[in-house]
VOMIKE-876961 format. One line per field, with one value per residue (C-alpha): x, y, z. Coordinates in steps of 0.5 Angstrom, whole numbers, plus 500, padded with zeros to 3 digits. Layout:
<sites>
px (X  ...)
py (Y  ...)
pz (Z  ...)
</sites>
This chain:
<sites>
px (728  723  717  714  708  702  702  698  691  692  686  690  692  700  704  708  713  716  722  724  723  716  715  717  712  707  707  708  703  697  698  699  694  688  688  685  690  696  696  702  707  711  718  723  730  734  735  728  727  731  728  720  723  725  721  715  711  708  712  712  714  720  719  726  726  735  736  736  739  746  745  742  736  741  746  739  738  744  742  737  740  745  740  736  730  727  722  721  725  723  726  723  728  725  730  731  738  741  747  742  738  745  747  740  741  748  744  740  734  726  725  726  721  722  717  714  711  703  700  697  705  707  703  703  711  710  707  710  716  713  711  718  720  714  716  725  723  719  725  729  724  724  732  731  726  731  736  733  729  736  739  733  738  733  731  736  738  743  744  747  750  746  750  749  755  755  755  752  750  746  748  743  745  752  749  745  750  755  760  763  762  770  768  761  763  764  761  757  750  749  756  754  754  747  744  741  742  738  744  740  733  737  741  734  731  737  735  729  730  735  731  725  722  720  722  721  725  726  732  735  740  742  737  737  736  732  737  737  739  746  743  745  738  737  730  727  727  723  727  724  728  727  729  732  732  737  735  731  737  738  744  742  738  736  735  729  729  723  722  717  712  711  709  702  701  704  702  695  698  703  699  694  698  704  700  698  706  709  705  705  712  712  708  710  712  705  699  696  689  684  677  671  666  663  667  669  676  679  686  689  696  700  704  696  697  702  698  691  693  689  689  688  682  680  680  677  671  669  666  667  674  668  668  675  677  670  665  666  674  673  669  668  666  674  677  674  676  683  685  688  688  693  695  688  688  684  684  682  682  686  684  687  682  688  686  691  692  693  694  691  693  687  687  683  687  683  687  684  676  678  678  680  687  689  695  695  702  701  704  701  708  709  703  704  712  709  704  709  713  709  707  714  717  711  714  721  719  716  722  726  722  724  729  729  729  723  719  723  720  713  713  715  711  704  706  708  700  700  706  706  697  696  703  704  711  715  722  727  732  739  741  748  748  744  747  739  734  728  722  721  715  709  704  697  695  703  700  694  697  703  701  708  714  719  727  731  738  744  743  741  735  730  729  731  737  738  738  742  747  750  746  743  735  731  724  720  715  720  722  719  719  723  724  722  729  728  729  721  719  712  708  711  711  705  700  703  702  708  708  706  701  697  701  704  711  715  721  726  732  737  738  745  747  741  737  732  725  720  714  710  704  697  690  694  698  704  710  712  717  715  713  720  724  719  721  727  726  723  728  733  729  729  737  738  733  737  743  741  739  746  749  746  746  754  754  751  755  761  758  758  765  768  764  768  774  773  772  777  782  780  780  788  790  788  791  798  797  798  803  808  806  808  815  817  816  820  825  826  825  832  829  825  820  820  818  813  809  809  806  800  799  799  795  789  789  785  778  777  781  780  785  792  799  805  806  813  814  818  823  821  814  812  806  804  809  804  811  806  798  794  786  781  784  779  782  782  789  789  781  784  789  795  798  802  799  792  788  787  779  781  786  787  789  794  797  795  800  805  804  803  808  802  797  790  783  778  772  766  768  760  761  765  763  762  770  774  774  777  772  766  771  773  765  763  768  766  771  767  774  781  787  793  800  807  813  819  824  830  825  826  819  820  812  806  802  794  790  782  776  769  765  765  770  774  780  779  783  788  787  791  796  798  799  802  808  807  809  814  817  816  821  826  826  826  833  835  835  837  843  846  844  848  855  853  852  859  856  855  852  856  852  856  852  853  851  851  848  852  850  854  858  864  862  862  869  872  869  871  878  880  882  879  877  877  874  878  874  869  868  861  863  858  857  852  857  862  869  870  878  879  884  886  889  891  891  894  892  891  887  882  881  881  875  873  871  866  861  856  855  862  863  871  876  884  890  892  898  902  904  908  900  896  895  890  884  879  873  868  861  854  850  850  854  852  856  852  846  848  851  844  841  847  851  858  861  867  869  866  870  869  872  870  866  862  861  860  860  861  856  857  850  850  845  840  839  835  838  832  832  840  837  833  837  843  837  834  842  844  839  839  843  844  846  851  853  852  856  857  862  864  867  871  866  871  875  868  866  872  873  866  867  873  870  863  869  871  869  868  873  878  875  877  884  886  883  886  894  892  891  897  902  904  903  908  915  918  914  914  910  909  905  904  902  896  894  895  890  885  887  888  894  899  899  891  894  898  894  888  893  894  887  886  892  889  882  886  889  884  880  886  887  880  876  870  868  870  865  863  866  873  878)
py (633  639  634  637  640  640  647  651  655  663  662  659  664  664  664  670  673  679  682  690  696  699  703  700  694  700  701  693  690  692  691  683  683  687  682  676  672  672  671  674  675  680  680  686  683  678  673  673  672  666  663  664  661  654  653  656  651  653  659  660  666  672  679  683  690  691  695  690  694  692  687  687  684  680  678  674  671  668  667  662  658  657  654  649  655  653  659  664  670  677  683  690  696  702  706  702  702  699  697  694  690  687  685  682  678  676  674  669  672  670  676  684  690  697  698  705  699  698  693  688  687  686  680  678  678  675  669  668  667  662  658  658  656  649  649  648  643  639  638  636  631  629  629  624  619  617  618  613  609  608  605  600  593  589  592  593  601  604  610  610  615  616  611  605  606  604  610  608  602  600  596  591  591  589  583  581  580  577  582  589  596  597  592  594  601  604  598  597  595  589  586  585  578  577  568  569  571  578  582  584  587  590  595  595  598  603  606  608  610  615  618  619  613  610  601  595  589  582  579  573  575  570  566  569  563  564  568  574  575  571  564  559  560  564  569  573  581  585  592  599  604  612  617  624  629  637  642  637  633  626  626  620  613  610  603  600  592  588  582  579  577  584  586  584  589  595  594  596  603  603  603  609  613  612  617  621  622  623  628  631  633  633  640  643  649  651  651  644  643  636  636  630  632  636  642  639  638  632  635  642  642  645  650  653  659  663  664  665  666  661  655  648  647  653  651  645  650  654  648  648  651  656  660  661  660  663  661  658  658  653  649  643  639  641  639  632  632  634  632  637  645  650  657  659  666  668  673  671  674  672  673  679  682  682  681  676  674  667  662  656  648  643  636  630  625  619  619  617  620  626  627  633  637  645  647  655  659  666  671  678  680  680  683  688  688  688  695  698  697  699  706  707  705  711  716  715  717  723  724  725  732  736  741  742  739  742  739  732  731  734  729  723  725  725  719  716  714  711  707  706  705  707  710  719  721  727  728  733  736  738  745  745  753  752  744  743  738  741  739  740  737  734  729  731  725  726  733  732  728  732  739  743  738  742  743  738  739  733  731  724  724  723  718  722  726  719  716  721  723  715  714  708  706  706  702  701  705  707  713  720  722  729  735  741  746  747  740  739  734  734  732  738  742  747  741  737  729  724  720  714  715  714  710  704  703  708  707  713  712  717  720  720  727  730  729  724  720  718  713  712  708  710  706  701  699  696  696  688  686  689  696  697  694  700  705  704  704  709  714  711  713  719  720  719  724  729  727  728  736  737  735  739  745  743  743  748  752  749  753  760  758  758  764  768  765  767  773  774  771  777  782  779  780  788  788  784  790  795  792  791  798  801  796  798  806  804  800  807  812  816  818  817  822  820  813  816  820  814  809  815  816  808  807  812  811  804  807  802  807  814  817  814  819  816  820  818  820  827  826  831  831  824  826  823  829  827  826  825  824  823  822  826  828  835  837  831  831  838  836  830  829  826  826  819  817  818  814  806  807  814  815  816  809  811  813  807  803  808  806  798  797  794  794  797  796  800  796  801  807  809  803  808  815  816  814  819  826  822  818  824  827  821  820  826  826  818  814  809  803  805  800  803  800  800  802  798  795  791  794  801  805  810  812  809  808  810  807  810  807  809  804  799  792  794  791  784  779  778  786  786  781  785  792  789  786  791  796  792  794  800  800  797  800  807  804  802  809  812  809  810  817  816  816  822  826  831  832  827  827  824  820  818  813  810  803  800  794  789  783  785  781  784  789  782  779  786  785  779  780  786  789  793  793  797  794  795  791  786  781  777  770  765  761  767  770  776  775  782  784  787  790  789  793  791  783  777  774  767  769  773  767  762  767  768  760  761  765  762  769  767  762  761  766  767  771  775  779  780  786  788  791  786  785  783  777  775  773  770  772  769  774  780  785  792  794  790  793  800  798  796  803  808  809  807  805  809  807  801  801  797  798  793  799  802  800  806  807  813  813  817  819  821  828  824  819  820  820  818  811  811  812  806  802  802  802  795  793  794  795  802  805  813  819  822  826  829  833  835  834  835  828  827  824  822  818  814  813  810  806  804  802  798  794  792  789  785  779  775  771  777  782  777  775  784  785  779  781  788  787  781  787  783  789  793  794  791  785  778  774  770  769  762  764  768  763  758  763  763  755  756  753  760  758  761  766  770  769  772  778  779  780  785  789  789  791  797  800  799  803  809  809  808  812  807  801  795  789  784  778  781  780)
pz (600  598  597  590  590  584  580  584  582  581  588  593  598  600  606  606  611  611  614  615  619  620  615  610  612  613  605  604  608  605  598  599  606  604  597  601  596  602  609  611  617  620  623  624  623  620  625  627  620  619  625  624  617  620  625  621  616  610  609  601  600  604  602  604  606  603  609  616  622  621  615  608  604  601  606  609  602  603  611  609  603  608  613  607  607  600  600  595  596  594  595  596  597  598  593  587  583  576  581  587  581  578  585  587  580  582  589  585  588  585  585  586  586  589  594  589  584  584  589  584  580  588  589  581  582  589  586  580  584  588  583  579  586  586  579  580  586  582  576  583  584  577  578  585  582  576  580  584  579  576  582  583  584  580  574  569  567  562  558  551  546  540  537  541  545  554  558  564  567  574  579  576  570  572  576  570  565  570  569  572  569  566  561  559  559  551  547  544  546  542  544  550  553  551  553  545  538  538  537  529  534  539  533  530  536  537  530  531  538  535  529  536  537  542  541  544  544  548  549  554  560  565  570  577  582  589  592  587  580  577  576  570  567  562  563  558  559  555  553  552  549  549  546  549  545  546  541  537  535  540  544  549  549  555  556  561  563  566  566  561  568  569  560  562  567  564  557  558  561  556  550  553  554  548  543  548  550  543  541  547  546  539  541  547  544  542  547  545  545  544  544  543  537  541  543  549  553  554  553  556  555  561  558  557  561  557  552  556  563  565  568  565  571  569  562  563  567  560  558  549  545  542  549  549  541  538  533  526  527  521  516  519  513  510  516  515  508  508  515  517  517  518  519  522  525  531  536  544  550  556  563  564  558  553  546  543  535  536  529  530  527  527  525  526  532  536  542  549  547  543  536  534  536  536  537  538  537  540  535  538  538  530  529  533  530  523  524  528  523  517  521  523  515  513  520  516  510  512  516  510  509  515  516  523  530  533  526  527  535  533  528  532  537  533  530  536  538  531  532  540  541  549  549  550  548  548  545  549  546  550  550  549  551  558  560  560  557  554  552  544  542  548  546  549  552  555  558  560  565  568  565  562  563  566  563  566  569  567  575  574  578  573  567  563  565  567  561  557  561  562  554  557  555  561  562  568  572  578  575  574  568  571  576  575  574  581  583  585  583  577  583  588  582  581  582  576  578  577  570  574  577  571  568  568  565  560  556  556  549  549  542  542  544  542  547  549  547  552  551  556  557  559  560  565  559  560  555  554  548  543  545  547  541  537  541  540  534  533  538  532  527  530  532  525  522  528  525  517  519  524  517  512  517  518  510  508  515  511  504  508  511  505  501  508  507  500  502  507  502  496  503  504  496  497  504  501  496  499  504  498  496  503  503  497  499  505  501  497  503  505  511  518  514  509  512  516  511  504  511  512  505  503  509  508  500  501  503  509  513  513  518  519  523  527  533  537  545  547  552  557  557  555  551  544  538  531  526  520  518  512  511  513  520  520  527  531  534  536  540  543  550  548  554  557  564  563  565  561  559  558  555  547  543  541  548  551  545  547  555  554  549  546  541  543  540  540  536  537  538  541  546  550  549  557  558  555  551  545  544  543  538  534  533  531  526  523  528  528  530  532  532  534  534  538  533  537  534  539  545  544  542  537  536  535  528  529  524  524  520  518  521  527  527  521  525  524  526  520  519  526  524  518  521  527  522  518  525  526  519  519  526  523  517  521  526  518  516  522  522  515  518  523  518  515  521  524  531  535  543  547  553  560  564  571  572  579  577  581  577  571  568  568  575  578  575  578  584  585  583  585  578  574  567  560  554  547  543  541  536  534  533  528  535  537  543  543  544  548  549  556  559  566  571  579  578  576  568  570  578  572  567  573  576  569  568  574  571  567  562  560  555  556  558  556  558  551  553  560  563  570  572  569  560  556  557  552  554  550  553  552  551  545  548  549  544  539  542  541  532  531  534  530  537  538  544  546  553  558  566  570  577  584  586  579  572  567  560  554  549  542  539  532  531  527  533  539  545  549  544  546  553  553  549  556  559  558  557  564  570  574  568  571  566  569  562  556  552  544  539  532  529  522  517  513  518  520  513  513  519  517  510  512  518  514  509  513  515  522  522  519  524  530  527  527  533  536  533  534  542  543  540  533  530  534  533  538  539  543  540  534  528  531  538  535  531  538  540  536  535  527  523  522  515  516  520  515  510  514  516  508  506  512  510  503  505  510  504  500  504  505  497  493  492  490  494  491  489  492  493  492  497)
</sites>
């Protein structure tokens, strides 16, 4: 066991050993050797570490470098507790961390320090290690000696709960009363088999032990005879209980037993030392003070260091209380009067120099010569608290009046020294443009010792980018403040010198997402308790100040959305105007000229845009045809190459919409004056922005509507999105019109094509089948597929229908009608149908074969349509579609007025039903199938099949004999 040793004097030399590489012993030798204070050692591995440790005498303290060859500082903390070495162990790593730190608590290290830290905290940390380490034997020692005292065989030792209950006994004890301990344990303590009646002491005894008296009683336990304790007789013993005490209230009793021979040696010591004792503990919160009449000490409380740094010797070695608490601290002539005075307030100076603010008890005592006792509590700390507090509650107030970021840090900057004395602050500011922190507001004694601070990089490897990238508060005086944007740091940086070579300690708070405080202390100062709990405080304040701005600029950025979207909303009622304007004129126009030309004059009329025309592509050369304009057009579009092919940072807008298929945007003409000829004649005009927009309906281009402006980003984002809606208007409204003109038109052109697109539903299925086929009709069905009649020629029905049900474009396939050569099959298909396509464009499809080796289809284009849409429409239907033919002929407008008529009367499922009768033959005279069969067919009832027949027969002589349509709804 460690043998304890007495607290030792801030002057004894220390047994120091230290453990690491030669450089790290380089940098650490000298600041514990040169000071006189330690006499050192020195060994470069862990192995002879532990070996000097064990053989060795009177090593104190180790010094560990962490990195030891193949092992670390910690692993050899663990090395020597395994091996009973008790000295204190300090680890000094060359490159300090959080995590380090962390694993070096959890190690139970005495102590760590990074090898970067001033020489005098070196020895100053080395030595408090080694007296908590004298201090944690010493309670050891204590612990060994009640152990021991208590398992004396001849003195009688137990403990009790507070409310006299037997918890533990001695072996003496046991032997005393005649009895073993599961009979003793958990009575009470007065029922225990006492030789006399003194149970009414021994609860009375107990009382006052529990209220933290110390009481005395006598009582009678058996006689022990010559041999040892257990005899017949009865013997007197005196008992003294105590008091034990956690948190201030008593848990336990312990029970001492003597016999009454030994009273007379002990009484005398005992009542010396009683009071001195009780007072003693009542006190050991404060530092405890006693002095004779005249001033001198007769009593220096041990715990005196923590308030005045010295020593009780050294204490004692002042001579009177007037050299460590001053002169007239209080009226003596009072103090003899009342007994008694409390709450004096005083400042002192530790050894270190460090002014104290101490409040001081004094009263009159007569205990072992002294008369007179003063217990001091340091309260330094709430002094400094409470005008800190008071500065910080001024700083806050005048925080409310600041309207900016840079006037927030410039003020807690200059208010720092008031609220922080020797401490030099700088607020960074977190630019979220640059990714970087900068800093806003330096104080002068801050910059007389770096210079310029530089920007910091979010890299983590200063303090500060440190502690606003893990948003963690830093402390300590490891760190640098920061680097330079190079990554120097201040000390490499234009000569700047690191913080900390001039000052001692710093404390780094972030400011959420702003930024980051930073304090630093000046003069050798260092930041204890209270200097951190303020700055914090004060990077609180500011935080807050930070994020009152962000929210007033965010309310008042709120109050300028909304007056723009006001804005906008007033600009979207004008443009909703005239977008109905131009919807009712398309609504009323007859023609695409029309349309055209009533667009360009609603357009131009809003006096944003000063120009507007629509242009459509000619076949043959592919260059932009102006159709109709309106506004001040002033020769442009006979200035400007419209051309299609031209270059895209070249080309005019409008034959970049036409190329594209897209809407081009040109915001500021000017800005591209050197890239097209275009652009110098819309300028000289006051062009000043263009938008130009393709008009397509179903992927076929019909033209390009160009809309110019007087000034530069006219086009705002809900401008382009109406007149793109409003292209796509217009091109519908255009296919609208011409196909109602398709119906009136006697010519038509008629387009033969060629198709060898092998992927082509039906190309394959006659490929794959050997058979060719002829589509005789379609029916859109309300499931979004076509059933489409083909007849096939060169095969059998079923092998079609079975081949049919293997392509994924074709929903499902049935034979209609049989003949010796092939018949009828229906097949219902996915996809829209060509047909369908063409309907939609004015064309009519009046053939479609396909053979195993080619596909072609004939086309008939009303004169009102352009062929080269009709083109594109086959184009985009089937892949590598070649014109093949093209021929004119006159048509009969009244049978097509007719059949068209008849069919828009019709409805879906009254089209399926006739085409489905028609191509099975119900109609023929010689027919062999069924009512039934079709309805079978068409998997309706033929009660629905008939009457369906009926309302078509209607509807066709309706169309044959009546001259006025009929009204809607009637069948």
């Amino acid at each position: 066991m460690d043998t304890p040793r007495s607290a030792r004097s801030t002057t004894d030399s220390l047994d120091a050993l230290l453990v690491g590489p030669d450089p790290w012993v380089e940098r650490v030798r000298p600041a514990l050797a040169d000071s006189g204070a330690f006499s050192t050692r020195v060994v470069g591995t862990a192995d002879r570490a532990i070996a000097t440790a064990i053989d060795a005498e009177g090593v104190d303290c180790v010094v560990s470098a962490h990195r030891l060859g193949g092992t670390t500082g910690l692993e050899l903390a663990a090395a020597l507790r395994e091996r009973g070495v008790t000295a204190a162990f300090v680890l000094a790593p060359d490159e300090g961390s959080e995590s380090l730190a962390g694993e070096a608590v959890a190690a139970n290290v005495a102590d760590y320090l990074p090898t970067d830290a001033d020489a005098a905290e070196l020895r100053r940390r080395c030595r408090e290690a080694v007296e908590r380490r004298d201090d944690e034997r010493r309670q050891r020692a204590k612990a060994d000696q009640f152990e021991s005292f208590f398992a004396t065989p001849d003195q009688f030792s137990a403990v009790l709960d507070a409310d006299g209950t037997v918890v533990r006994v001695n072996r003496g004890a046991l032997d005393y009363l005649g009895t073993d301990e599961r009979s003793v344990l958990g009575k009470r303590f007065w029922g225990l088999p006492w030789t006399d009646d003194s149970r009414r002491d021994l609860q009375d005894a107990i009382r006052r032990a529990r209220r933290g008296e110390y009481a005395n009683f006598e009582a009678g336990l058996p006689a022990s005879d010559a041999d040892g304790p257990g005899g017949d007789d009865a013997t007197r013993f005196e008992f003294t209980v105590r008091p034990v005490a956690d948190g201030g209230e008593v848990t336990r009793l312990v029970v001492e037993g003597r016999e009454v021979a030994e009273r007379v040696r002990l009484e005398e010591e005992l009542r010396a030392s009683e009071e001195l004792h009780r007072v003693t503990l009542n006190n050991m919160t404060d530092t405890v003070l006693v002095t004779d009449d005249g001033g001198e000490f007769t009593y220096v409380c041990p715990n005196v260091h923590f308030i005045f740094g010295h020593s009780a010797e050294e204490i004692h070695e002042l001579g009177t209380i007037d050299a460590l608490l001053g002169e007239d601290l209080f009226d003596r002539e009072r103090l003899e009067t009342e007994g008694v005075l409390t709450n004096l307030e005083c400042t002192a100076t530790d050894k270190d120099g460090r002014e104290h603010t101490l409040l001081v008890n004094v009263r009159r005592v007569s205990i072992q010569g002294g008369t007179t006792l003063y217990s001091c509590r340091d309260i330094t700390k709430r002094k400094q608290r409470e005008r800190a507090l008071t500065q910080l509650h001024r700083t806050s107030r005048n925080l409310l009046y600041a309207e900016t970021h840079p006037e927030i840090a410039d003020r807690v900057v200059s208010d720092a020294a008031s609220v922080l004395p020797s401490a030099a602050a700088a607020v960074y500011q977190f630019d979220r443009e640059e990714n970087v922190l900068y800093p806003t507001a330096v104080s002068d004694e801050l910059e007389a010792m770096l210079g310029t601070l530089p920007s910091l990089r979010l890299d983590r490897n200063s303090a500060v980018s440190r502690a606003f990238v893990e948003d963690e508060t830093l402390t300590g005086g490891t760190h640098s403040v920061g680097t330079d944007s190079a990554g120097t740091r201040p000390a490499e940086a234009s000569g700047r010198r690191a913080l900390f070579s001039t000052c001692s300690d710093f404390v780094a708070v972030p400011l959420g997402d702003h930024g980051v405080f930073v304090a630093a202390a000046t003069d050798g100062e260092t930041f204890d308790e209270v200097g951190e709990e303020v700055t914090e405080l004060l990077a609180a304040t500011t935080e807050a100040a930070f994020d009152r701005v962000e929210r007033e600029t965010e309310l008042r950025e709120r109050d300028r959305t909304l007056q723009h979207q006001n804005r906008r909303l007033s600009q979207l009622n004008r443009v909703n105007e005239f977008i109905r304007e131009i919807d009712q004129a398309l609504v009323g126009a007859e023609s695409r000229e029309k349309i055209e030309t009533a667009v360009c004059e609603r357009l131009t009329a809003d006096d944003r845009f000063a120009f507007a025309w629509i242009g459509e592509t000619t076949a043959l050369s592919r260059t932009l045809r102006p159709r109709a304009w309106d506004g001040d057009e002033r020769g442009y579009l006979d200035a400007v190459p419209l051309e299609s092919g031209l270059d895209a940072e070249t080309a005019e807008p409008s034959v970049r919409a036409a190329d594209d298929r897209e809407a081009a945007l040109v915001s500021n003409v000017a800005d591209h004056l050197r890239t097209g000829r275009w652009c110098k004649e819309a300028v000289s005009r006051d062009f000043q922005s263009v938008l130009s927009i393709p008009l397509a309906y179903d992927d076929v281009l019909f033209g390009t509507l160009s809309v110019y402006a007087d000034r530069p980003d006219a086009f705002d984002g809900m401008v382009r999105s109406v007149l793109r809606e409003l292209g796509d208007t217009v091109a519908a409204a255009i296919n609208a019109v011409q196909r109602k003109e398709a119906l009136q038109s006697d010519t038509v052109a008629e387009l033969e094509y060629r198709v060898s697109d092998a992927n082509a539903d039906l190309r394959r299925l006659a490929a794959e089948t050997g058979a060719s086929f002829d589509v005789e009709g379609d029916v859109a069905r309300d499931d979004g597929t076509t059933l489409v009649f083909a007849a096939v020629e060169g095969a059998d029905l079923d092998g079609v229908v079975a081949a049919a049900g293997e392509f994924v474009g074709i929903a499902d396939a049935e034979p209609i009608r049989e003949t010796d050569g092939g018949g009828l099959v229906g097949l219902r298909v996915r996809e829209e149908f060509v047909t369908t396509v063409l309907a939609d464009h004015g064309a009519v499809l009046r053939g479609l074969r396909a053979t195993p080796e080619s596909l072609s289809l004939t086309v008939d284009v009303p004169g009102s349509v352009a062929t080269r849409s009709i083109d594109e429409v086959v184009s985009n239907t089937y892949d590598d579609a070649e014109l093949v033919a093209q021929r004119e002929r006159t048509r009969a407008i009244d049978a097509a007025r007719r059949s068209e008529r008849f069919r828009e009367n019709l409805t879906e499922r009254q089209l399926e039903v006739a085409q489905m009768a028609y191509h099975t033959g119900f109609f023929d005279a010689d027919r062999d199938v069924t009512g039934r069969d079709v309805a079978s067919m068409l998997d309706i009832s033929h009660t629905a099949f008939y009457d369906h027949v009926r309302r078509i027969q209607r509807k066709l002589f309706a169309s044959l004999f009546e001259s006025r349509p009929r009204p809607a709804g009637v069948e």
